[in-house]
C-alpha positions as CSV (number, residue, x, y, z in Angstrom):
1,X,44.2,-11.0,3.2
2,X,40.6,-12.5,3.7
3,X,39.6,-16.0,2.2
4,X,37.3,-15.6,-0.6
5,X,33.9,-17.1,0.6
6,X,31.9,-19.1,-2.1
7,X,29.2,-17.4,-3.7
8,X,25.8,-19.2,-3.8
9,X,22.9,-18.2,-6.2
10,X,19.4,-17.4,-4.4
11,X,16.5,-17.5,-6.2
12,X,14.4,-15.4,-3.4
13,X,15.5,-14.1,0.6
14,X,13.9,-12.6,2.6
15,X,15.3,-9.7,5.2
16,X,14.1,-8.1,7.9
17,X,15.2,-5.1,9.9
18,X,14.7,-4.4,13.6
19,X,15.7,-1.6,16.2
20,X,13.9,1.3,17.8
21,X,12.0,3.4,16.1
22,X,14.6,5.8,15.9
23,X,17.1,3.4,14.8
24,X,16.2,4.4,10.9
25,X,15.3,0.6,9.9
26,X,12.7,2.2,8.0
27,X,15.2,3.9,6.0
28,X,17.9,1.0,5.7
29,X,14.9,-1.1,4.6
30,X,13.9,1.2,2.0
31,X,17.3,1.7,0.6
32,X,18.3,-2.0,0.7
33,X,15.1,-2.7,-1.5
34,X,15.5,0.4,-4.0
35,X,19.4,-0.9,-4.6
36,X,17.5,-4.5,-5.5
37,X,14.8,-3.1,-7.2
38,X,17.7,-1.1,-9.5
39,X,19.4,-4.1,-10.0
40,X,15.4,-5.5,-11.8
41,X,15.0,-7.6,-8.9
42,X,11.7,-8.5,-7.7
43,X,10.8,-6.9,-4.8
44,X,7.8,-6.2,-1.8
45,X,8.2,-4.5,1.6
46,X,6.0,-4.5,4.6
47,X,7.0,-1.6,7.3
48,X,5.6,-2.9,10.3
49,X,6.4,0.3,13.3
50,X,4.6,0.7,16.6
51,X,2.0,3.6,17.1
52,X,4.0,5.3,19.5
53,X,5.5,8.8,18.2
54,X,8.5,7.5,20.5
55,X,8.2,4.7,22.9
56,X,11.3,4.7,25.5
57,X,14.4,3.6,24.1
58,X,15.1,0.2,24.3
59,X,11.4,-0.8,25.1
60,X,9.5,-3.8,23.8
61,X,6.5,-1.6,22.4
62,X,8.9,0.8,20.6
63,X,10.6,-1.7,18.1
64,X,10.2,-0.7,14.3
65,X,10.3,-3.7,12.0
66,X,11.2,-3.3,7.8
67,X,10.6,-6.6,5.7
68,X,12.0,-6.8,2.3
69,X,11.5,-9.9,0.2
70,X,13.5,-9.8,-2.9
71,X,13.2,-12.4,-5.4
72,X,15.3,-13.2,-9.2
73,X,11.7,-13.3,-10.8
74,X,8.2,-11.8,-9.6
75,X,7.4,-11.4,-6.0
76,X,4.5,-11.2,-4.5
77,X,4.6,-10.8,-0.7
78,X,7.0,-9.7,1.9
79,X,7.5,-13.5,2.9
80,X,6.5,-15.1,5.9
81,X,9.9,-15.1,7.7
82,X,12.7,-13.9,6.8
83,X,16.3,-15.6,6.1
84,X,17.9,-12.8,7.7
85,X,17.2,-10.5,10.9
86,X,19.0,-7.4,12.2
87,X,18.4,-6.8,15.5
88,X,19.7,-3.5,16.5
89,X,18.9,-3.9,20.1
90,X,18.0,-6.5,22.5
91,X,14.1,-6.0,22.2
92,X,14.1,-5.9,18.5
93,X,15.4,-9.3,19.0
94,X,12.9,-10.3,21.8
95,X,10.0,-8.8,19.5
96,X,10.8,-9.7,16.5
97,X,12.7,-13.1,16.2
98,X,9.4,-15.0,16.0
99,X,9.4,-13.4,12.4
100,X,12.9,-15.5,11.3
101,X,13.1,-18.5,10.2
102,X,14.7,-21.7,12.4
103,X,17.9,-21.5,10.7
104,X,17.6,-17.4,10.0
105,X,21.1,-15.5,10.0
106,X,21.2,-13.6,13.1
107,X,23.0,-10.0,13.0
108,X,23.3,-8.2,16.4
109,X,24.9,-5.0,17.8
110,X,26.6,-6.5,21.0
111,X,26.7,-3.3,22.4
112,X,23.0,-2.5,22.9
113,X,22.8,-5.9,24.8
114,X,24.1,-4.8,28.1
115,X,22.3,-5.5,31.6
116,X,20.3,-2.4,31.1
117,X,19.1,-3.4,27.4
118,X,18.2,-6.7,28.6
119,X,16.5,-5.8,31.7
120,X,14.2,-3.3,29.5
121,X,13.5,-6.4,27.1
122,X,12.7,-8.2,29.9
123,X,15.3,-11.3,29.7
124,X,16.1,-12.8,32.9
125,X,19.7,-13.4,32.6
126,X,22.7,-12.8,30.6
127,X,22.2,-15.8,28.7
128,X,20.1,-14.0,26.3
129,X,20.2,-16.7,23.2
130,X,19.8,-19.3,25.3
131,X,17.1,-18.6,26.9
132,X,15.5,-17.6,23.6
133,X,17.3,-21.4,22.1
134,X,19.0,-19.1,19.0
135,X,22.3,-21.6,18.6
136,X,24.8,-18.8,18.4
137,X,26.3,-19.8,15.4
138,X,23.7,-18.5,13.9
139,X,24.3,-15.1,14.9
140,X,26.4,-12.6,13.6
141,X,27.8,-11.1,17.2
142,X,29.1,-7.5,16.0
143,X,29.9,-4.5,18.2
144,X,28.3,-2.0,16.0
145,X,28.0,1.2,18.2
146,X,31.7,1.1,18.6
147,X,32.7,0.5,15.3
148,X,30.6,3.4,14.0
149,X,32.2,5.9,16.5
150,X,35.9,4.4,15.5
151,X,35.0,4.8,12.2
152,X,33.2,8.2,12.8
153,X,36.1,9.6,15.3
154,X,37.0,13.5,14.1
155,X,34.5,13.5,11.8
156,X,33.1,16.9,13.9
157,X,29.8,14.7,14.5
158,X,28.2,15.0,17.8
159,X,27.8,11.8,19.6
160,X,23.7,11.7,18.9
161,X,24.5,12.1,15.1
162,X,26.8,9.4,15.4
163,X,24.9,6.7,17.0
164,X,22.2,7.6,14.3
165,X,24.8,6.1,11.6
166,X,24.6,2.8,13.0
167,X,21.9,1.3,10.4
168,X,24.4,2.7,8.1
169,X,27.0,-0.5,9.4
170,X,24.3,-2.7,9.3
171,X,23.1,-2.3,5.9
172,X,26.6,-2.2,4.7
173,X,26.8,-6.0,6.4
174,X,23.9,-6.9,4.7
175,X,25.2,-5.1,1.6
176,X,28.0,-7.6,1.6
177,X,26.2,-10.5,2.8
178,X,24.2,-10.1,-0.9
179,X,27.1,-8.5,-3.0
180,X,25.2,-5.5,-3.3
181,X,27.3,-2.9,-5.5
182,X,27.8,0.1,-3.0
183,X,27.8,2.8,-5.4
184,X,24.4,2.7,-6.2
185,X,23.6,3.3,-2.1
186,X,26.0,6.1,-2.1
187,X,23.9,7.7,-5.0
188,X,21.0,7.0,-2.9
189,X,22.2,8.5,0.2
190,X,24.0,11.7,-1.6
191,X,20.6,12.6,-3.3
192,X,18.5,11.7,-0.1
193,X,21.2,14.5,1.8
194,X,21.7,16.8,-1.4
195,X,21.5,19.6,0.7
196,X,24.0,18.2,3.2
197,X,26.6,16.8,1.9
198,X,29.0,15.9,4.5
199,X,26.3,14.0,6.2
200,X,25.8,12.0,2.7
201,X,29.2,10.8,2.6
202,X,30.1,10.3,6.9
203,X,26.8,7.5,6.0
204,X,28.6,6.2,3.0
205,X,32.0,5.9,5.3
206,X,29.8,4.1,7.5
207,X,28.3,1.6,4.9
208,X,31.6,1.0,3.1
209,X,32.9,-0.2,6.9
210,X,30.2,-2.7,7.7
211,X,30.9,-3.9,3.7
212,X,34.3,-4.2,5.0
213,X,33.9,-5.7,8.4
214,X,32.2,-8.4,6.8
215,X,34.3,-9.1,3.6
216,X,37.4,-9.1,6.0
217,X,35.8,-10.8,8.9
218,X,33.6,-13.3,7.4
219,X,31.2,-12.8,10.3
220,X,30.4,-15.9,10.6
221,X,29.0,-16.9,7.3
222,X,29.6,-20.3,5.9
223,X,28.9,-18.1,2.1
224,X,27.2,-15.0,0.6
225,X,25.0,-14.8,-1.7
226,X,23.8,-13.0,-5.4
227,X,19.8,-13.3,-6.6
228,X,20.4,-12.6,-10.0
229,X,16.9,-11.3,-12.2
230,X,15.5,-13.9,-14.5
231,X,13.9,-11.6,-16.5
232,X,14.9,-7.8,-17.6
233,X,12.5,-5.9,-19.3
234,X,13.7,-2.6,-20.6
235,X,12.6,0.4,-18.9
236,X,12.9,3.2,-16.3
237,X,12.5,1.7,-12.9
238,X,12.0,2.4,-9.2
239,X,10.8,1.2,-5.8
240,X,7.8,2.9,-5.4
241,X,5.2,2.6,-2.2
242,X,1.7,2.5,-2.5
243,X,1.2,5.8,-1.4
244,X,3.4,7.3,-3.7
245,X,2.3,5.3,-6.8
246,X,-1.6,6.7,-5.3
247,X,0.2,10.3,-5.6
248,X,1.6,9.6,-9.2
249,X,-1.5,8.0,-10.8
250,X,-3.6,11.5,-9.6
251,X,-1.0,13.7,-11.3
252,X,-1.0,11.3,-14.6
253,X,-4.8,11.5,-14.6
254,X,-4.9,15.2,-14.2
255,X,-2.4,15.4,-17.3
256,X,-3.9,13.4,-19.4
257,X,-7.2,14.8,-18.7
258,X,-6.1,18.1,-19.2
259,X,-6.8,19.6,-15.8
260,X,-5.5,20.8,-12.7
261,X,-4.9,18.5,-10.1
262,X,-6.1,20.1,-6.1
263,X,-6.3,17.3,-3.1
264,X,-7.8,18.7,-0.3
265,X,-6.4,16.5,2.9
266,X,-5.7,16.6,6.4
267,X,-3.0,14.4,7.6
268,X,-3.8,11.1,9.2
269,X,-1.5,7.8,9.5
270,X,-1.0,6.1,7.1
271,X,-2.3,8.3,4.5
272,X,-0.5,12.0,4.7
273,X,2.4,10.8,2.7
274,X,0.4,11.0,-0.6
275,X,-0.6,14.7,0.7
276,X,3.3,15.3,1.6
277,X,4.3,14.0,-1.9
278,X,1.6,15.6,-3.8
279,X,2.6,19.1,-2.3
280,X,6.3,18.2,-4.2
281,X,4.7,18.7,-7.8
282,X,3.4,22.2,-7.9
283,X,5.7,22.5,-11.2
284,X,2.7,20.1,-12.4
285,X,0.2,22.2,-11.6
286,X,-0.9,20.4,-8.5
287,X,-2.4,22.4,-5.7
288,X,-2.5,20.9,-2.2
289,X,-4.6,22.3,0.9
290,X,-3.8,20.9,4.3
291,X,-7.2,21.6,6.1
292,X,-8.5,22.2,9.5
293,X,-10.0,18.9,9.2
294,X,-11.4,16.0,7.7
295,X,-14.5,17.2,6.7
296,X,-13.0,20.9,5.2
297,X,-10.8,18.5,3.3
298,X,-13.0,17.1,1.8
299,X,-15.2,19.9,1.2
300,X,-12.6,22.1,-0.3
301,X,-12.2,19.1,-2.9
302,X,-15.4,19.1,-3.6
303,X,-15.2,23.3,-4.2
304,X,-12.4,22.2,-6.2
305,X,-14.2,20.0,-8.6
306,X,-17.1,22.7,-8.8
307,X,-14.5,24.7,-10.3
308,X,-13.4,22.5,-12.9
309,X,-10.6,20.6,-11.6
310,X,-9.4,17.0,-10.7
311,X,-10.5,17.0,-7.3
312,X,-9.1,14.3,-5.0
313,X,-9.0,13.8,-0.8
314,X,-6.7,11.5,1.3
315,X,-7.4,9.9,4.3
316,X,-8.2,6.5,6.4
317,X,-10.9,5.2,7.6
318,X,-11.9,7.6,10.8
319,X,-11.9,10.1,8.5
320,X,-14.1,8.9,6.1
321,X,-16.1,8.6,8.8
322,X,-16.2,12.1,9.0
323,X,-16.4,13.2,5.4
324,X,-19.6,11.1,4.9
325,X,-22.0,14.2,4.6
326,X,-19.8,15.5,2.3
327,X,-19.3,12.6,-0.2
328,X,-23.0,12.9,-0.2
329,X,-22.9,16.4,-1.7
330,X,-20.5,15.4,-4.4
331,X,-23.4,12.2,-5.0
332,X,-26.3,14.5,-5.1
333,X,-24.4,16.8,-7.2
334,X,-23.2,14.3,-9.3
335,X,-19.2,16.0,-9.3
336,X,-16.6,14.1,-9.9
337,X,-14.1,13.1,-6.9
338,X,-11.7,10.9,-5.8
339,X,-11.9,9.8,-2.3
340,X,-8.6,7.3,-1.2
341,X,-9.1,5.5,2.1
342,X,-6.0,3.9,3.3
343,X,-8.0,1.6,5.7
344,X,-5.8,1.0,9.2
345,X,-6.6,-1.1,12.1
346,X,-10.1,-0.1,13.7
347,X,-12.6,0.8,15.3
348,X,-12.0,4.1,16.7
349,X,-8.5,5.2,16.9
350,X,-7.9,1.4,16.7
351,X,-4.5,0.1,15.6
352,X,-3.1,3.5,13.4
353,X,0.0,1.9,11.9
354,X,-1.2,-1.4,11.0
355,X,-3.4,-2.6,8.2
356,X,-7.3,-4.3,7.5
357,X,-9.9,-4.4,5.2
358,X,-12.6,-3.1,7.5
359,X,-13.9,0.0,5.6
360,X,-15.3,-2.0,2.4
361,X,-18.9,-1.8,4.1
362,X,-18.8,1.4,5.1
363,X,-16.7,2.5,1.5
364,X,-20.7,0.7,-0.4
365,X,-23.0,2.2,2.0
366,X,-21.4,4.4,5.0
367,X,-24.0,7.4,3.8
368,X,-27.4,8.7,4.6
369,X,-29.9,7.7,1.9
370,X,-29.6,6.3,-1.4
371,X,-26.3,7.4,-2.3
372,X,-24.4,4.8,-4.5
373,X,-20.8,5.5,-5.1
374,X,-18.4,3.3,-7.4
375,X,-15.9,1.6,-5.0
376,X,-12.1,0.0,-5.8
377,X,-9.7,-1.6,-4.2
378,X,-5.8,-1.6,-5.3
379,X,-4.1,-4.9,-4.8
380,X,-0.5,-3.7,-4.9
381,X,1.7,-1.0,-4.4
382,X,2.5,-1.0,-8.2
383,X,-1.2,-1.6,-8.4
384,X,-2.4,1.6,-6.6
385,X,-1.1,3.8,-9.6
386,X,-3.6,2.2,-12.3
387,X,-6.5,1.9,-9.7
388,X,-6.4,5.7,-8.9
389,X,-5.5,6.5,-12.6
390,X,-9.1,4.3,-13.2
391,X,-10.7,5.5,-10.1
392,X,-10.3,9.1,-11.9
393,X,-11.1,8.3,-15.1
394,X,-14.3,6.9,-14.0
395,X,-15.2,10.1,-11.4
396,X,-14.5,12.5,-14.7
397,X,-16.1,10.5,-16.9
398,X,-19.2,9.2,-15.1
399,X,-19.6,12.6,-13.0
400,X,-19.4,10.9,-9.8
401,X,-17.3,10.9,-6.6
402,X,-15.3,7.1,-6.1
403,X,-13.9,5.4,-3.4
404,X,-10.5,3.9,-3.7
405,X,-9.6,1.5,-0.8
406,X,-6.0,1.1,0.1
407,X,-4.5,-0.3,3.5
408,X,-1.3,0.3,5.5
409,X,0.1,-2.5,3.8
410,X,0.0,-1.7,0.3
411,X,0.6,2.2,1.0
412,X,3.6,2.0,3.1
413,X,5.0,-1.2,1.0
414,X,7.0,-0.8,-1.9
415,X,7.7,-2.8,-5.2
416,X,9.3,-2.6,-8.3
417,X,7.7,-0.4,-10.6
418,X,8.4,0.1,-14.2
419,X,7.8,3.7,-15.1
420,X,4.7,3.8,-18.2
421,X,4.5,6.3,-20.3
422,X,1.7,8.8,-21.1
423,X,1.3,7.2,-24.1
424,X,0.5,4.1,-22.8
425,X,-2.3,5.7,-20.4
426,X,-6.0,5.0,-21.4
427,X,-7.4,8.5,-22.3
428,X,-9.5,10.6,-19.8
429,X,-12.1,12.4,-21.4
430,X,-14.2,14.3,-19.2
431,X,-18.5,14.8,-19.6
432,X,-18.9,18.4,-20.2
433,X,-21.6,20.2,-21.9
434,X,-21.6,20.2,-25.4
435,X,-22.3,24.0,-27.8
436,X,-25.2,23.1,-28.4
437,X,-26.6,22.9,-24.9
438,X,-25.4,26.7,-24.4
439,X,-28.3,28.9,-23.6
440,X,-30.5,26.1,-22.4
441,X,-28.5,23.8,-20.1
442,X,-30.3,22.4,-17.1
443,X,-27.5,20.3,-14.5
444,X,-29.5,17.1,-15.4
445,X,-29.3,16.7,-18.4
446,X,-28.0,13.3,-19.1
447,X,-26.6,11.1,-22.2
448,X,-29.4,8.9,-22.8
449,X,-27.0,5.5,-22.8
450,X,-24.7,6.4,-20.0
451,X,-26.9,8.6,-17.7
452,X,-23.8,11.1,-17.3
453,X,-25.3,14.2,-16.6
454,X,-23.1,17.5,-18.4
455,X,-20.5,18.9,-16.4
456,X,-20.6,22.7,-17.0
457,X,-17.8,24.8,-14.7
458,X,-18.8,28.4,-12.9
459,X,-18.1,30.9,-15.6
460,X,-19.3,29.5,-19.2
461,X,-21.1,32.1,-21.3
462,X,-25.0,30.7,-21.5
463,X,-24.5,27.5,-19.0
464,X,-25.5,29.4,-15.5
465,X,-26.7,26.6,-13.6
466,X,-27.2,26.1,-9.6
467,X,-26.7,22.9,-7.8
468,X,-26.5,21.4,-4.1
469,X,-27.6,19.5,-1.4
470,X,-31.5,19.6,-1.8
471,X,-32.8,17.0,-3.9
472,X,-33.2,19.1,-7.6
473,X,-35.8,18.3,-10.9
474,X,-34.5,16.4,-13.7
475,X,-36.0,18.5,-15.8
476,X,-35.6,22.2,-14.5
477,X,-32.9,21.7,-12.2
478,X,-34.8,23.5,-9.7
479,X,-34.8,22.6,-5.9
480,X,-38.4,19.8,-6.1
481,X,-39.2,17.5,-3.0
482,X,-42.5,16.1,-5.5
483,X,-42.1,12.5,-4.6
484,X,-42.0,10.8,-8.0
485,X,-38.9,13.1,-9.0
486,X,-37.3,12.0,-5.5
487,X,-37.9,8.4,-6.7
488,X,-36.8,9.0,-10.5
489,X,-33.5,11.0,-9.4
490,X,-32.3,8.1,-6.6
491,X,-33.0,5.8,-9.6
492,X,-31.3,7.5,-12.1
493,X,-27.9,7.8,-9.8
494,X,-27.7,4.0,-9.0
495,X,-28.3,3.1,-12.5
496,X,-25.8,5.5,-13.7
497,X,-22.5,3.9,-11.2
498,X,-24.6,0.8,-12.7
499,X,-23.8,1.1,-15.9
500,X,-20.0,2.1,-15.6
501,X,-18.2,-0.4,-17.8
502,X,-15.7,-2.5,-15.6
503,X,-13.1,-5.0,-16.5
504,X,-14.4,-9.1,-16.1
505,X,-13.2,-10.8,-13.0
506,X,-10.1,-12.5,-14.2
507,X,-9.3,-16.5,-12.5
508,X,-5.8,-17.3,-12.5
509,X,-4.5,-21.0,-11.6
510,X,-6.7,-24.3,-12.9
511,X,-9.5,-21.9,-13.9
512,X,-11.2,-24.7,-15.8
513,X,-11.2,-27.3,-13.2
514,X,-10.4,-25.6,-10.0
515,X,-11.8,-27.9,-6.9
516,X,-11.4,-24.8,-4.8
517,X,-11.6,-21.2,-5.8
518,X,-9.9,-18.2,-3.6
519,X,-11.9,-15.4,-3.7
520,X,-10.5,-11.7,-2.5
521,X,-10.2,-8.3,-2.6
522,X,-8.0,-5.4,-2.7
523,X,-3.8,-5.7,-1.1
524,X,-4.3,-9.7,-0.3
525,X,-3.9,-10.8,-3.6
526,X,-0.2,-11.6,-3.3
527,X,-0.8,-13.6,-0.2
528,X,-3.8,-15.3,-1.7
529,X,-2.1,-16.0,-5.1
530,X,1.1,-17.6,-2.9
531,X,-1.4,-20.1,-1.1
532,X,-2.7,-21.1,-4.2
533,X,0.8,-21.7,-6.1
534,X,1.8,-23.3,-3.0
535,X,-1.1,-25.7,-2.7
536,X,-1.2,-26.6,-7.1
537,X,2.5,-27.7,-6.5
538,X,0.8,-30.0,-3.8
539,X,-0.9,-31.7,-6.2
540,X,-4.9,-29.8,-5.6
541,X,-6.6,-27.9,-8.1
542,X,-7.1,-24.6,-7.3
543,X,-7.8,-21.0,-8.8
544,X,-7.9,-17.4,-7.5
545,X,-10.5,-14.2,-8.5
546,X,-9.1,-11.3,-7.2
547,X,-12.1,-8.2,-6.9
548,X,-10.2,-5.2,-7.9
549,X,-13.5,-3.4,-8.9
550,X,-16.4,-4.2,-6.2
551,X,-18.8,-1.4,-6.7
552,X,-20.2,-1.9,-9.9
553,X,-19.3,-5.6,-9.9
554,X,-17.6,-7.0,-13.2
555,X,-20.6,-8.9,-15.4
556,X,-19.3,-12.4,-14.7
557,X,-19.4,-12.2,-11.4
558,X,-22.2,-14.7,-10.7
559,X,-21.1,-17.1,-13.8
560,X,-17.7,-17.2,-12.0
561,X,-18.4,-17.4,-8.6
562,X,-21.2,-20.5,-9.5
563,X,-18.8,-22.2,-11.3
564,X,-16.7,-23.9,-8.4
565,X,-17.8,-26.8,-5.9
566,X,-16.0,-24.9,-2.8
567,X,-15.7,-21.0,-2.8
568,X,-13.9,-19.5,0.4
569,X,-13.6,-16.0,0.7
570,X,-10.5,-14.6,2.7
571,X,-10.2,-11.4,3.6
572,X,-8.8,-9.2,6.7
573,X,-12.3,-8.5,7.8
574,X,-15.1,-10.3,10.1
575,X,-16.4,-11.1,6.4
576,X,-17.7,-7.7,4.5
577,X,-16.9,-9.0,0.6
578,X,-18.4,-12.3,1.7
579,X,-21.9,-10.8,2.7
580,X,-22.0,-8.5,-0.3
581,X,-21.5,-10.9,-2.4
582,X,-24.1,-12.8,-0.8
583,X,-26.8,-10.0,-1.6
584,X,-25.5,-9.4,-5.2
585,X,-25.4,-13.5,-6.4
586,X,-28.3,-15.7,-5.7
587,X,-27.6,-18.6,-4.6
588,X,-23.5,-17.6,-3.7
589,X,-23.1,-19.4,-0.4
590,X,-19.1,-19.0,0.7
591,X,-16.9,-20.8,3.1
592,X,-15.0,-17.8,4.5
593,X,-11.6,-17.1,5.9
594,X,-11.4,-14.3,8.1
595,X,-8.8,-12.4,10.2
596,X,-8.4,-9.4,11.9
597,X,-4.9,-9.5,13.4
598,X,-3.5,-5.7,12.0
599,X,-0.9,-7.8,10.3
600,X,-0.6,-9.2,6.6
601,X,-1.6,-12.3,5.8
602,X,0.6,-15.8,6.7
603,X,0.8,-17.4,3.7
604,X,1.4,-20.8,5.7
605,X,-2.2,-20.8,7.3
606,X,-3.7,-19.5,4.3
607,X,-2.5,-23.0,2.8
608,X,-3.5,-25.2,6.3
609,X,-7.1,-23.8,6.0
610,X,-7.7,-23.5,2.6
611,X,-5.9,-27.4,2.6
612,X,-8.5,-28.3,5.4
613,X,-11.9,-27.0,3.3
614,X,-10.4,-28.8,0.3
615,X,-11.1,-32.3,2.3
616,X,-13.9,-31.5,4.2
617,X,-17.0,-33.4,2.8
């Protein structure tokens, strides 16, 4: 019988798996992370997988990376570097051991490093550790491809099938290494496969033998380990991604606004899973439409919200691009729509699977003319349900289309999310026309405080009404190019997305006597809000102002950003929030942190450069 190993309490460890793309480290990630999240651990994920649809086996370029940090309280990025790597091949450990700490527990599958699956990872010798100085007692040496075909053998599984079990083994190793209770991944796996059963329970074989490979072998492990939650509060819970917390929040909206939900879409990484999970929820009245393209996308929305209903369109950045004209009809027609850009690496086709901030300039002004449009930015993947729930609230209320700016990192990250209930939901109460507007509505019309114009649907009895994309009177409603009703219309649509009420910027950290304040937007606020805890326990005074809501800015803007000796503004970008704050705050002069790397901030050289403007002169 196996020696019990000590158990050691964790407060926080990060893991990261590593293999080919088709290695399914995406899914042992994800199913690692929702058993933690279960348990009310803290949780956040970064996917990191290569553009390829399938790079050659065994090739640098093709490795697919999953990062989970899991923590006993809050947790707010996916860590630097992880405490414990899988590498699944020889080039997932080439690639990816640059991402694990110096003394990082090691787990391998001895049988994908053979001459072959070293050449293609370019080592030059057999001596693989060494020559990448990994002291081997820090690796977990494990013949996993065997194993899973002894443990496999007359299961009626075809060899393929069976090597595709091997992330199985390794997240039952790392199951054990964490004291992970296995029966919640068997429920996860036998309601992933509902419909195929026996492949549910060969994967559960296979996790219950790497459990037991390292309970009985002790793989090399001086202990393991338990991260226990600090603090439960009651409620439904689930790991959720950005993308489909983006999904949820439209169908909540839509609920409790009374309306049918339709996104119009056309599928473009890393955006098409909110389309793909949408198209799940018909039973909620949601009606999807994949397009021909981005523009009909965007244009059937648009149909949509003509019709009455909660219009919304997915994509990323090279497709807003293309459904710029379009947006402007929804301005010009002052319909409500909500447009979600899950920015990705640019220009062009740019980097497709990895994140930035780079569409912010073109989310405020990408559009010909004068055509303002209410732009935010989620800053989570928990957080990307109540900014779309409040970019639709504001698009129904305020009659206008918004912009809601994702990235790759919050949308295919996940966290744990504590399930609200309608009741807890702001209300959604759409600007339609009132009785007794009926028999003399004109489309412009507008409440004299908010400058909402009525929203009257095809088909009400006495509110026949035409609009579209020629400039119309304010008056009449008829199609007018007189130059002072050009001038009084462009004015009356920016003061209207003006005068949409938005939250205050909140400062977290020494807000009363900061010496440095962070300034971001959008998905880096976990890695911003880390530098700053890290630097306060150093001793500086510091506070962070996250901008969740950028176009209209919150009212204290100015007052907060003049308040500070040193500002710097950080942000995955060559600098967009840092000009336009610029133009909106006189006298705002930033220093600026900026890069553009396709990969989350390093919360390390967030603290080395904000550390270095803290003592410049």
């Amino acid at each position: 019988m196996a020696e019990t190993l000590e158990v050691k309490e964790l407060d926080n460890v990060v893991v990261r798996f590593s293999g080919d793309s088709g290695d399914g480290m995406q899914l042992a990630g994800n199913i690692f992370s929702t058993v933690s999240a279960t348990v009310g651990n803290g949780i956040s994920t970064f996917p990191d997988y290569p553009a390829d649809i399938r790079a050659p086996q065994g090739s640098l370029t093709g490795v697919s990376g999953f990062q989970v940090h899991i923590g006993a309280g809050k947790v707010y990025t996916p860590g630097d570097k992880c405490d414990v790597l899988v590498a699944m091949n020889a080039a997932a450990l080439k690639t990816q051991y640059k991402y694990a700490k110096p003394q990082a527990t090691i787990i391998i599958d001895t049988d994908s490093f053979g001459p072959k699956d070293l050449e293609k990872a370019q080592f030059a010798g057999e001596d693989y550790l060494g020559e990448m100085r990994i002291d081997p007692d820090r690796v977990v040496a494990c013949p996993i491809t065997t194993m899973v075909k002894d443990c496999l053998a007359g299961s009626g599984m075809d060899n393929k099938s069976i090597l595709k079990c091997r992330n199985m083994f390794a997240l039952g190793l790392v199951c054990w290494l964490f004291n992970r209770d296995l029966n919640l991944v068997s429920n996860f796996l036998r309601d992933k496969f509902a419909k195929k059963p026996q492949i549910a329970e060969n994967n559960i074989k296979v996790v219950q033998a790497g459990y037991d490979y390292g309970h009985n072998v002790h793989a090399s492990v001086p202990a393991t380990y338990r991260i226990e939650s600090k603090e439960k509060v009651k409620g439904r819970y689930m790991d959720i991604t950005g993308n489909k917390a983006t999904a949820y929040g439209l169908i909540a909206a839509a609920e409790k606004a009374g309306m049918k939900l339709f996104l119009g879409s056309y599928p473009i990484t890393p955006a098409t899973d909110i389309l793909h999970e949408l198209s799940k929820h018909k039973s909620c009245g949601v009606i999807t439409v994949q397009c021909e393209d981005e523009i009909s996308g965007c244009a059937s929305a648009i149909g949509a919200s003509f019709a009455g209903a909660l219009a919304a369109t997915s994509t990323s950045g090279p497709g807003i691009c293309l459904k710029s004209e379009v947006i402007n009809l929804a301005v010009i027609d002052e319909l409500p729509l909500v447009i979600i850009d899950v920015q990705r690496g640019g220009p062009s086709t740019g980097l497709p699977t990895k994140s930035e901030q780079t569409d912010l300039l073109q989310a405020l002004y990408g559009r010909n003319g004068e055509s303002p449009v209410p732009v935010i930015a989620a800053t989570s993947p928990v957080d990307c349900f109540d900014s779309v729930y409040a970019a639709a609230k504001i698009a129904l209320e305020h009659l206008t289309p918004v912009i809601l700016l994702t990235d790759a990192f919050v949308a295919n990250g996940s966290a744990a999310w504590k399930l609200p209930t309608m009741e807890e939901l702001s209300e959604i109460t759409p600007h339609r026309v009132t009785p007794e507007q009926k028999g003399k509505y004109t489309p412009y019309e507008r409440d004299p405080e908010t400058l909402v114009r009525y929203w009257a649907v095809p088909g009400q009895e006495g509110y026949t009404h035409i609009i579209g994309g020629l400039e119309k009177d304010g008056r009449t409603g008829a199609i007018s190019t007189d130059p002072e009703n050009h001038d009084t219309m462009c004015r009356l649509r920016a003061e209207k997305v003006a005068r949409i009420p938005v939250p205050d910027l909140q400062v977290y950290g020494d807000k009363d006597d900061a010496e440095l304040l962070i300034v971001g937007f959008g998905s880096t606020y976990g890695h911003l809000y880390s530098a700053m805890e890290e630097l306060r326990a150093k001793g500086h005074k510091v506070a962070i102002a996250q901008f969740k809501y950028i176009n209209p800015l919150p009212a204290n803007t100015s007052e907060v950003l003049l308040r500070y000796p040193k500002v710097v503004v950080a942000e995955q970008n060559m600098g967009q929030l840092a000009a336009y704050l610029r133009t909106k705050v006189d006298g705002f002069v930033p220093e600026q942190f900026n890069q553009v790397k396709g990969q989350p901030f390093v919360v390390s050289e967030l603290v080395a450069g904000f550390n270095s403007i803290i003592e410049s002169e």
